[in-house]
C-alpha positions, 0 to 999 in steps of 0.5 A: 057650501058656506062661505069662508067668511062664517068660518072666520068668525067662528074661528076667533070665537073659538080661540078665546074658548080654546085658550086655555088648552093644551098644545096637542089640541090648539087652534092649529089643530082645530084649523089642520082638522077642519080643513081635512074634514072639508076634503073628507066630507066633500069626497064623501059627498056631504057638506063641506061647510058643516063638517067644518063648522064640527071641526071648530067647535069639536074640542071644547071637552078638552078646554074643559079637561084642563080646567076640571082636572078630568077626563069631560066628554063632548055631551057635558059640553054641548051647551058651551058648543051650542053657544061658540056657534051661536056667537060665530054667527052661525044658522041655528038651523045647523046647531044640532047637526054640528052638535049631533056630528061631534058627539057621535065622534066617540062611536066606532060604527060609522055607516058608509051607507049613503042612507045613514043619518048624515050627522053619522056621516059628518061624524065620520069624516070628523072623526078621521080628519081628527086622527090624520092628524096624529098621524103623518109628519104632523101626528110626530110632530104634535107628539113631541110637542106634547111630549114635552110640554108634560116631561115625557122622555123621547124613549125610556127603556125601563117603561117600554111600551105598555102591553095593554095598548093605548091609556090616557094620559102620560105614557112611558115616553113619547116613542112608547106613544107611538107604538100605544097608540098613533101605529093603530090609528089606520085601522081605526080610520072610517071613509074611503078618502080617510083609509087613502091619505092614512095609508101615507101618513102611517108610512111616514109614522112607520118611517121615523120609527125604523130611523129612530131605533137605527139612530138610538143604537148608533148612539148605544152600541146594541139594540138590547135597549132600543124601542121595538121595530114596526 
């Protein structure tokens, strides 16, 4: 594994191309989520170093979207990647790899098989170290502050929660967030060491969900309005 002065690096290159996106996947984001992806990866057997290098440069679509005013996919921006590693300095020989990891991201049949590409593998790792971090303590708090970067209310119950499950963009509220989305994180989730530390993390979302519809109808008298239990 690399040392943390590449990271470094490429960490400064990356806040100038991130500036401009939204808070949920700011530059403290992409440091929770290569950081996690390190952990995973190593636990899984793999590099730490390229896991992270695929952290840092995972979210240019994002920074894209907010430009373009559309949903952009990782693959439309391979080269603006491409070229965020070559000016953090990092070896040309990984390019691809990284490139290969972060678009694979967008499957949901990662092989646990240690014969499987190890771009897949990294992917994997990425993609769960991306979802641990809307889970937890973490995940509550980046969608409150999203929330309200956007004018979501915290729980509206003329909109409830959507039966279609997760769509993006806005939601109905921020609570209905959870229930659309954040609560099937855990099941989505594709390595061992990512299904362990989900378990807490869906615990603690599960949590302030049962403490939240306790206090809204402390505040209204009745559960007719409150959000749903878990």
């Amino acid at each position: 594994m690399s040392g943390a002065g590449e990271l470094r690096r490429l960490r400064d290159v990356v806040a100038g191309d991130m500036a401009g996106a939204d808070v949920a996947h700011d530059l403290g984001h992409l440091d929770r989520v290569a950081g996690l992806s390190a952990r995973l990866a190593v636990r899984e057997g793999l590099d730490g170093f390229v896991a992270a290098v695929a952290a840092y440069v995972h979210d240019h679509h994002r920074a894209a979207e907010v430009r373009l005013g559309r949903v952009v996919a990782p693959a439309e921006v391979r080269d603006d990647a491409r070229d965020a590693l070559r000016r953090g300095g990092v070896a040309e020989q990984l390019w691809d790899p990284v490139l290969d990891a972060v678009e694979a991201t967008g499957r949901y049949s990662f092989s646990e098989a240690a014969s499987a590409p190890t771009a897949d593998r990294i992917a994997a790792c990425l993609h769960d170290a991306d979802m641990l971090d809307a889970m937890g303590a973490t995940g509550i708090a980046r969608a409150f502050a999203y929330g309200g970067a956007i004018g979501e209310p915290l729980w509206d119950p003329a909109a409830g929660v959507a039966t279609g499950g997760y769509r993006s963009g806005p939601t109905g509220s921020v609570v209905a967030h959870f229930h659309e989305k954040l609560l099937r994180l855990r099941g989505e989730l594709r390595t061992a060491a990512g299904r362990e530390m989900g378990e807490r993390r869906h615990a603690a979302l599960e949590e302030f969900l049962r403490r939240f519809r306790e206090e809204w109808v402390d505040a209204h008298g009745d559960s007719g309005g409150a959000p749903p239990g878990v």
